[in-house]
DOMI-801484 format. One record per residue: x, y, z of N, C-alpha, C, O in turn; residue number from 0; residue in one letter. Coordinates in steps of 0.2 Angstrom, whole numbers, plus 5000, padded with zeros to 4 digits. Layout:
<pts>
+------+------+------+------+------+------+------+------+------+------+------+------+-----+------+
:   nx :   ny :   nz :  cax :  cay :  caz :   cx :   cy :   cz :   ox :   oy :   oz : pos : code :
+------+------+------+------+------+------+------+------+------+------+------+------+-----+------+
:    X :    Y :    Z :    X :    Y :    Z :    X :    Y :    Z :    X :    Y :    Z : NUM :    A :
...
+------+------+------+------+------+------+------+------+------+------+------+------+-----+------+
</pts>
This chain:
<pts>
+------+------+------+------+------+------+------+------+------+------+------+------+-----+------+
:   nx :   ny :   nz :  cax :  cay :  caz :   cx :   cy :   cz :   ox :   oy :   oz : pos : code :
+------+------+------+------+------+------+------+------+------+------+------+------+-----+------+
: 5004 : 4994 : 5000 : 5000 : 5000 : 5000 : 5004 : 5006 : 5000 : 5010 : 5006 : 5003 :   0 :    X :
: 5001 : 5013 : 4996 : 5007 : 5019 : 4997 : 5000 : 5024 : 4999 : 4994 : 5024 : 4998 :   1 :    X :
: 5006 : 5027 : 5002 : 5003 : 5031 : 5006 : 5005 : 5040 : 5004 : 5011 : 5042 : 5003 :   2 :    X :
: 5001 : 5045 : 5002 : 5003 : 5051 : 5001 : 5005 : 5056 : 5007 : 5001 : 5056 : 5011 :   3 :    X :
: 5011 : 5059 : 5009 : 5012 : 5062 : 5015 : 5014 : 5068 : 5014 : 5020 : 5070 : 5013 :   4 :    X :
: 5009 : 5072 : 5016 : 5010 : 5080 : 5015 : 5012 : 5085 : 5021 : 5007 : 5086 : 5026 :   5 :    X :
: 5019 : 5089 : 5021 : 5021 : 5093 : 5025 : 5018 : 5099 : 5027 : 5019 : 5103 : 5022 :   6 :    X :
: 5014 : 5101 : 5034 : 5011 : 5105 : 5034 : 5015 : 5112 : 5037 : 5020 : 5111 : 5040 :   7 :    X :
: 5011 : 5119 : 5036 : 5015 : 5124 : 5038 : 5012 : 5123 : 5043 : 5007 : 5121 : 5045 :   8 :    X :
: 5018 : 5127 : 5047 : 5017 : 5128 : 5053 : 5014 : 5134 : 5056 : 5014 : 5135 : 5062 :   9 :    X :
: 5010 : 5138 : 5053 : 5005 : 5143 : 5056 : 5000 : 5141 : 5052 : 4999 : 5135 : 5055 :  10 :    X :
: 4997 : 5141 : 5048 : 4992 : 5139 : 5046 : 4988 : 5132 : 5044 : 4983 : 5131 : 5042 :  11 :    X :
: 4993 : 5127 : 5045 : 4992 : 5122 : 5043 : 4990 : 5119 : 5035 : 4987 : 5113 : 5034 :  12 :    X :
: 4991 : 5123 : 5030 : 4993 : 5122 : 5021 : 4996 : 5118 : 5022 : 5001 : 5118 : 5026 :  13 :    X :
: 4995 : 5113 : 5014 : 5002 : 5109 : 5012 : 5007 : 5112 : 5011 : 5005 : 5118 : 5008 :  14 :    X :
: 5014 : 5110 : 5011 : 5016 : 5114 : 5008 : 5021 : 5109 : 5001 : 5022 : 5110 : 4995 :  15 :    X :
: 5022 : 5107 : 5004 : 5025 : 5100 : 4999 : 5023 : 5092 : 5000 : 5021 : 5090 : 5005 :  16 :    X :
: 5023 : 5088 : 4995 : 5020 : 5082 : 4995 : 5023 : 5073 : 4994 : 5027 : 5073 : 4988 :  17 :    X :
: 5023 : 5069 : 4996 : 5027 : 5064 : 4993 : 5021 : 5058 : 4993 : 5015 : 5059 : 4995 :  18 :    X :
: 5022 : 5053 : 4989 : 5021 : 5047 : 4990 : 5025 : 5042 : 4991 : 5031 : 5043 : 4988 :  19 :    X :
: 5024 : 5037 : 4996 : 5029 : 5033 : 4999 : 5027 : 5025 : 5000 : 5021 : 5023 : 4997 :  20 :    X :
: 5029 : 5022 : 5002 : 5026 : 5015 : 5001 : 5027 : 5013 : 5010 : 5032 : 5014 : 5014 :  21 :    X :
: 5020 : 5009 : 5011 : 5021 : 5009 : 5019 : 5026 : 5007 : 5024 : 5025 : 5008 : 5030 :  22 :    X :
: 5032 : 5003 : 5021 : 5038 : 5003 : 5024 : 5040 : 5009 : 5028 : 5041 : 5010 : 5034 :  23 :    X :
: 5040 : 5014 : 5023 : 5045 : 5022 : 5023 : 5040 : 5024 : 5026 : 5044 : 5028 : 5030 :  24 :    X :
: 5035 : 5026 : 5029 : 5029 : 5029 : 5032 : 5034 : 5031 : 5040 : 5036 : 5037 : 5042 :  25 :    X :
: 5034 : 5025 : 5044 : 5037 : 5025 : 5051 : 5045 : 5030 : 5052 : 5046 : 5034 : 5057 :  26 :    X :
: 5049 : 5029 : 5046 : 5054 : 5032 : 5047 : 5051 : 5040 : 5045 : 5053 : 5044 : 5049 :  27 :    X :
: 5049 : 5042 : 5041 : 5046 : 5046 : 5040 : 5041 : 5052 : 5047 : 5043 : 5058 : 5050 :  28 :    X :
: 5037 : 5048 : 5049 : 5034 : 5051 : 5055 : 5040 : 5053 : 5061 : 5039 : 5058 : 5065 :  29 :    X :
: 5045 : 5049 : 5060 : 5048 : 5047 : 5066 : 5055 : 5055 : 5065 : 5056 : 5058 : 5070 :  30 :    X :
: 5057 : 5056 : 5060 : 5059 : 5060 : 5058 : 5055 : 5069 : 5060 : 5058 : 5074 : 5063 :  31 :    X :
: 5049 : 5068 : 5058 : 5045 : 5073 : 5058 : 5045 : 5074 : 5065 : 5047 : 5079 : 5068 :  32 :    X :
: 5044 : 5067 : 5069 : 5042 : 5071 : 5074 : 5048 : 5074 : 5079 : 5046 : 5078 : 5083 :  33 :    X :
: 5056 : 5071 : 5080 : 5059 : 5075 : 5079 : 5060 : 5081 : 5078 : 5063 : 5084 : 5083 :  34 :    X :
: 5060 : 5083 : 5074 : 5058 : 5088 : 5072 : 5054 : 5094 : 5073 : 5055 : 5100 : 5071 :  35 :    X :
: 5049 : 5091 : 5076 : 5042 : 5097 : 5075 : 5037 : 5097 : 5070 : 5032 : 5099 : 5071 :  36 :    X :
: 5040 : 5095 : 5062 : 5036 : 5097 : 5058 : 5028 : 5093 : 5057 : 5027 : 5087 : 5058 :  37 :    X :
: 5024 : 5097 : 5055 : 5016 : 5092 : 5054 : 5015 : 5089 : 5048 : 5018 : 5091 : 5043 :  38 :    X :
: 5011 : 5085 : 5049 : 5011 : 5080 : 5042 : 5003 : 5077 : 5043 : 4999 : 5077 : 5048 :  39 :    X :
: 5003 : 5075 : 5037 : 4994 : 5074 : 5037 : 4998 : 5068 : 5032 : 5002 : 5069 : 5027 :  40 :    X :
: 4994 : 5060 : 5034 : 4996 : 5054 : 5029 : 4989 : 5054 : 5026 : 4985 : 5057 : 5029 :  41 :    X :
: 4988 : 5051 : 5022 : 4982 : 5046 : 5018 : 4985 : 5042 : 5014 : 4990 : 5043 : 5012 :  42 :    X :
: 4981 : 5036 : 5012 : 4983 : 5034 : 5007 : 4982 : 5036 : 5000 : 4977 : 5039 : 4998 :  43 :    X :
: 4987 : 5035 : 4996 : 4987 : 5037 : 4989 : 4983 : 5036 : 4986 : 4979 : 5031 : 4988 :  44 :    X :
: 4980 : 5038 : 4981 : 4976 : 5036 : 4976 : 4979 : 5029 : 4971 : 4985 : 5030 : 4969 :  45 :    X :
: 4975 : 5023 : 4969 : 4979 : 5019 : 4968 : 4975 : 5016 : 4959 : 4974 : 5010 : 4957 :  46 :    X :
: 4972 : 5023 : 4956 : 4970 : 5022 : 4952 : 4974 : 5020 : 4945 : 4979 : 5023 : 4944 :  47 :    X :
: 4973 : 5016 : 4941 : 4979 : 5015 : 4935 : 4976 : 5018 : 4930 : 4970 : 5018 : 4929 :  48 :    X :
: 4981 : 5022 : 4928 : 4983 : 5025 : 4920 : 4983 : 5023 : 4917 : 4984 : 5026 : 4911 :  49 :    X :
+------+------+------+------+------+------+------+------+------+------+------+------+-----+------+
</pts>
C-alpha cells in the first residue's frame, strides 16, 4: 500500500509539499517529523491505473 504524505506549515496548517511513499518508509518518515516538530497529514494514495 502507498501512502501520500504532505508537509504541513506551521502557522496555518497548508500543504506545503507532498510525497508518496510506500508503507515501509511511512514510520521512518513520521519518526523524523516528529523529531523535528514538523506536521504532516498521511492518507493513502490514490491507487487508480493510468
Amino acid at each position: 500500500m502507498r501512502f501520500e504524505i504532505m508537509r504541513l506549515d506551521e502557522l496555518d496548517g497548508t500543504p506545503v509539499d507532498s510525497t508518496v511513499v510506500d508503507a515501509a518508509s511511512v514510520n521512518r518518515i513520521v519518526q523524523q517529523a516528529a523529531a523535528t516538530g514538523q506536521r504532516l497529514w498521511i492518507r493513502p494514495a490514490d491507487t487508480t491505473a493510468s
